[in-house]
N, C-alpha and C positions, 0 to 999 in steps of 0.2 A: 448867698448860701443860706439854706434853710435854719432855723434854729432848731436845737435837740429839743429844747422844749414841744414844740408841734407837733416833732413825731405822735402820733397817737395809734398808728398800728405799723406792726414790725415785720420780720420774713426771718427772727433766729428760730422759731417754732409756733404753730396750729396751739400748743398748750397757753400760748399767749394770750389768748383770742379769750372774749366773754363767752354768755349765755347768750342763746339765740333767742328769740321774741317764741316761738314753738312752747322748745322747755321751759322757757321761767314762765310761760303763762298758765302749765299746767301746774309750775309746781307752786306758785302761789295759788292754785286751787286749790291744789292740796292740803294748804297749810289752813285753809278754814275751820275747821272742824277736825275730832275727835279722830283717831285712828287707829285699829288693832295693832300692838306693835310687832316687830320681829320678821317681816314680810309675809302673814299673816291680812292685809287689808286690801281692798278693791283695786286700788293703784298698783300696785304688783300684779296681782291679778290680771287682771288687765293690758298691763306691758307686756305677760310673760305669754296672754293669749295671741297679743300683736305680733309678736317675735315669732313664734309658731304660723300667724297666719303669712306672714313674709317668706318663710322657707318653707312653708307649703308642707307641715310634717308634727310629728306629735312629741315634740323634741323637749328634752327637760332645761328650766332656766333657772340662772341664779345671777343675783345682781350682788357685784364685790364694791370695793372703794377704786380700786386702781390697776392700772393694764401688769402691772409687777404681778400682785396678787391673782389675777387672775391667770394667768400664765401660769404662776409658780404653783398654785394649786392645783389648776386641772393637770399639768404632770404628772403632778405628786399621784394622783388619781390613777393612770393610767401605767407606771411602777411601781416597782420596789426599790428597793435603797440596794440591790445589788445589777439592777440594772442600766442601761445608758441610754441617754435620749440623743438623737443625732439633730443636727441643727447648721445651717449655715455659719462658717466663719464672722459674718458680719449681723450674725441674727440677734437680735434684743434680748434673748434670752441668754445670750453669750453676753455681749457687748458692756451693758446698760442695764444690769439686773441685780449687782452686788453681791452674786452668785445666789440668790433667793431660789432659783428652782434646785439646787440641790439642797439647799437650807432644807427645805419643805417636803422635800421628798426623800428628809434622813438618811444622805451621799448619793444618791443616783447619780451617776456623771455624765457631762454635757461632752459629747465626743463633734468635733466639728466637720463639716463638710465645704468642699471648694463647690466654684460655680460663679460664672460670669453676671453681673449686674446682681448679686446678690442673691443669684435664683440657684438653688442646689441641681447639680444633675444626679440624673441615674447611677452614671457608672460609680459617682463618689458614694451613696449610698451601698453599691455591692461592693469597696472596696472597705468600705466601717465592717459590714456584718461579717465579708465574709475573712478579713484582716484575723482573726482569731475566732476558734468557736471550743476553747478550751474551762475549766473551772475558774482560773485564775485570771481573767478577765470580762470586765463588767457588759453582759448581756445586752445588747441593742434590743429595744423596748420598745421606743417611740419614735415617728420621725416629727418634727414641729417643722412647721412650713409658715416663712411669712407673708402673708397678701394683706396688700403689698407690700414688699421688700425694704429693708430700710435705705435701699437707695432708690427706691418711690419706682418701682419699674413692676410689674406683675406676670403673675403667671397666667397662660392662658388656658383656657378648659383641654384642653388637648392636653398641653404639659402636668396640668392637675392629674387628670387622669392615668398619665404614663407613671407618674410619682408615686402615685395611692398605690398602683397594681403593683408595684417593684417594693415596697411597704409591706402590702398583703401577705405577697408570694413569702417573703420572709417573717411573718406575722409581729409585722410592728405595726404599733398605732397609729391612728394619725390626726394630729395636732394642728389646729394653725390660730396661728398668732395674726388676729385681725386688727391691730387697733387701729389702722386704718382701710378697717374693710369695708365700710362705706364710698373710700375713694375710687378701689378695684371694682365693685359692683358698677359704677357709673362709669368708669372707664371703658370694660369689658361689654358692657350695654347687654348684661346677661340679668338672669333671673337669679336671687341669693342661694339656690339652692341648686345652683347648675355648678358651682364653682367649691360645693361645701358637701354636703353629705350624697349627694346624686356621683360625686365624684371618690368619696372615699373617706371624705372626713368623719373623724368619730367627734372632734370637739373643736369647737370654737370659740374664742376669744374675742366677743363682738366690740368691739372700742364705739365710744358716744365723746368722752370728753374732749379729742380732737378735732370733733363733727357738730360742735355747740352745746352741748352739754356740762353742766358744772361739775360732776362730779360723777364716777360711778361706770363701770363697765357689765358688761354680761357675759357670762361663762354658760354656752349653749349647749348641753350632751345631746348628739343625733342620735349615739348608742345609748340608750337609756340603761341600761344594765351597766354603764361605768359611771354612771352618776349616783350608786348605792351609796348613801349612807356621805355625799358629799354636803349636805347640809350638816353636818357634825365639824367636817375639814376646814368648811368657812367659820367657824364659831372656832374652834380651837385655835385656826388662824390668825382671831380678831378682827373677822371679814361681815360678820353680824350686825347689819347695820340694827340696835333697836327700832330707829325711826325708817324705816326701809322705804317708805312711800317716795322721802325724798329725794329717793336714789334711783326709783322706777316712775314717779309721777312725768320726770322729764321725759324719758322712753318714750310713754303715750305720746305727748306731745309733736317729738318729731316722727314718730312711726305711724301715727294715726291719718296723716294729710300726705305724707310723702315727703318732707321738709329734709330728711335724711340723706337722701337722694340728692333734693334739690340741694343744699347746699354743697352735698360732695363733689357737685357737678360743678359748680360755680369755682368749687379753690382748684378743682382741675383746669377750670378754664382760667383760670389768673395766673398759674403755673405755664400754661402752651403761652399765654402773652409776653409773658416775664421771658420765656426760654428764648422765643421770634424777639425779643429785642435787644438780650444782652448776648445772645451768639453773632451778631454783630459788631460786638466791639473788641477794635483790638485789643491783644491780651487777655481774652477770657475763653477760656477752652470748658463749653459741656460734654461732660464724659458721658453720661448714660442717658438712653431715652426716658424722655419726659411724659412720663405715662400717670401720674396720679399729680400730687400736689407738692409735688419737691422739684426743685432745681438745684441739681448738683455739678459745679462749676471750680475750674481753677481761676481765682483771680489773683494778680499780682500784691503781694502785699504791701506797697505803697500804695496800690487803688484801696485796699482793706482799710488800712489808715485813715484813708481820704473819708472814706463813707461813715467809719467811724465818727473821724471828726465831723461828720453831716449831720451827727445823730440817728443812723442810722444801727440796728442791731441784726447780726445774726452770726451763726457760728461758723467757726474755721477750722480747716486741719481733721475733718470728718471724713468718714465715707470711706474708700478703698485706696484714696490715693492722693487724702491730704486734702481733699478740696473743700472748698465751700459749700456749704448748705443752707438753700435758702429755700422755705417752707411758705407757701400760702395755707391763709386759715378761709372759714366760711363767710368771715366778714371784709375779708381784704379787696380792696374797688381796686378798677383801671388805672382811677387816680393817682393811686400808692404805686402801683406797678409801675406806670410810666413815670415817673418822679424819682423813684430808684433807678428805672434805666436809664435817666437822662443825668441824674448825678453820677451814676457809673461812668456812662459814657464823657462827662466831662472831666473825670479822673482824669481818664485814659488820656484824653485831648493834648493833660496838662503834664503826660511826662509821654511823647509822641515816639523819643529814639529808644529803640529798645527796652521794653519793659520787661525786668528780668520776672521769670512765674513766681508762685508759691512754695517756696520752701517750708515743706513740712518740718525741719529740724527748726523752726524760728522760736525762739525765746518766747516766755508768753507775756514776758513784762516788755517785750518792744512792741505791742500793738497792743492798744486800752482796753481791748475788751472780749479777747480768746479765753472760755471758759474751759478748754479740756478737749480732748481729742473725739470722744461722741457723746452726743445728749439728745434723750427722746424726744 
């Protein structure tokens, strides 16, 4: 049995993972010399013209600290505090947010939506708006859309598009919460701007820290007229980075060669190995298509135990039905995969007669290291 010492890379989440050799090499370029502060210097500049050249459009940028704030603000942007943004029952901005988009957008309320693998349908969409259109209930405003889903599965430009035009028709905005929209991009083997504003989106939430990035997300307006006066939002926020280069120097770095891509491609491909090796062992049931960088899994909780005691990390009791989650990041090797599926599978080996599932109602003090029921 391996030691926990040794672990040195995990599968409880992508947030795990370092700086990629990309960004840290631009941002220790940055750190050279002297620099305009406030997002005001070259490095900005530059990221925000990169990000433009990617979606192919004259789209306004702003680089925040974190995928919370970035969400919670561009909302805030797109209502008022008497209206409602719609959002998937298992969407981050529900889930996993501390209720920060209504925080920030002074009560606006998060009205939720069903939908299979995490993806919202239509019809739950016309039954939010058209459920009341009286004074005394909160206006549907916005719809936020996650690519990809927090159960790692995506929308495809077809469904994008059916979602935007049913948005429109009832003139809601449309939101999408990317922070891992570098994995969708390489997934869908589309162009950034087939899946985003070519489809309907007004704003984006482009996540980096999950894709090797240290620090720092980007809030993209396609509608440039909703982005009025959203550098005040970030400052009142305390989204203002003074030293801002450090937040956009990384950007360059992976947007400049394609390294964004490139790695989004690799943790998708560690994910399809992971899925081909532990959908083989008895007792472990994958619930959803493995389309981005997550494998989400029921496993029995004497095997959870086991992998524990391997030193192995990742979370439990997540997702739509209690299951496992287990996330590749952009540095995760075959190595780790196959090592985790071969301890898996030797759980399994070691309790052969029936192995009872996952019990979602399980205590959190009888397995050493269940942090809570979702974590980004």
């Amino acid at each position: 049995m391996t030691s926990k010492a040794a672990r040195i890379r995990q599968f409880a989440s992508d947030n795990y993972s370092g700086i990629c050799a990309e960004a840290f090499a631009t941002m220790t370029e940055a750190n050279q010399q002297h620099e305009v502060s406030y997002g005001n210097d070259r490095w900005t500049e530059k990221a925000s013209n990169l990000i433009r050249e990617i979606f192919e459009t004259d789209c306004e940028v702003f680089f925040v600290f974190n995928g919370t704030s970035a969400n919670s603000l561009s909302l805030a942007s797109l209502c008022q505090s008497y209206h409602s943004v719609l959002c998937h029952e298992l969407a981050h901005v529900e889930v996993a947010e501390c209720g920060a988009p209504e925080f920030f957008a002074n009560g606006s309320k998060v009205l939720l939506l069903e939908g299979e693998h995490a993806k919202v349908e239509g019809k739950s969409i016309e039954r939010a708006v058209n459920k009341r259109t009286d004074i005394h209930y909160p206006k549907p405003k916005v719809l936020s859309l996650t690519q990809p889903t927090e159960l790692g599965t995506v929308y495809s430009v077809e469904e994008l598009k059916a979602l935007a035009e049913i948005a429109k028709h009832h003139q809601l905005r449309v939101q999408m919460d990317g922070a891992r929209f570098a994995n969708a991009v390489a997934s869908l083997g589309v162009t950034p701007k087939e899946i985003t504003w070519k489809v309907g989106v007004d704003v984006l939430c482009f996540g980096g820290t999950k894709n090797g990035i240290a620090v720092g997300e980007a809030v993209v307006f396609f509608n440039r007229e909703l982005a009025k006066e959203f550098d005040y939002r970030c400052k009142q926020g305390g989204q203002l980075a003074s030293k801002m280069r450090f937040l956009s120097a990384p950007w360059v770095g992976v947007l400049q060669g394609g390294a964004w891509l490139l790695h989004a491609s690799h943790s998708n491909a560690m994910a399809k190995r992971l899925d081909s090796a532990i959908r083989k062992i008895p007792g472990v049931n994958v619930l959803h298509p493995v389309q981005t960088n997550a494998v989400f899994a029921t496993i029995p909780d004497k095997m959870v135990k086991g992998m524990y005691e391997r030193g192995w990390k990742f979370y439990t009791h997540v997702g739509s039905q209690g299951e496992a989650r287990l996330m590749c990041s952009w540095d995760t090797t075959t190595t780790d995969v196959d090592e985790f599926s071969a301890d898996l599978a030797q759980e399994a080996s070691s309790n052969p007669k029936g192995i009872a599932p996952s019990s979602p109602g399980v205590a959190s003090n009888e397995l050493p290291w269940i942090e809570g029921r979702m974590r980004p």
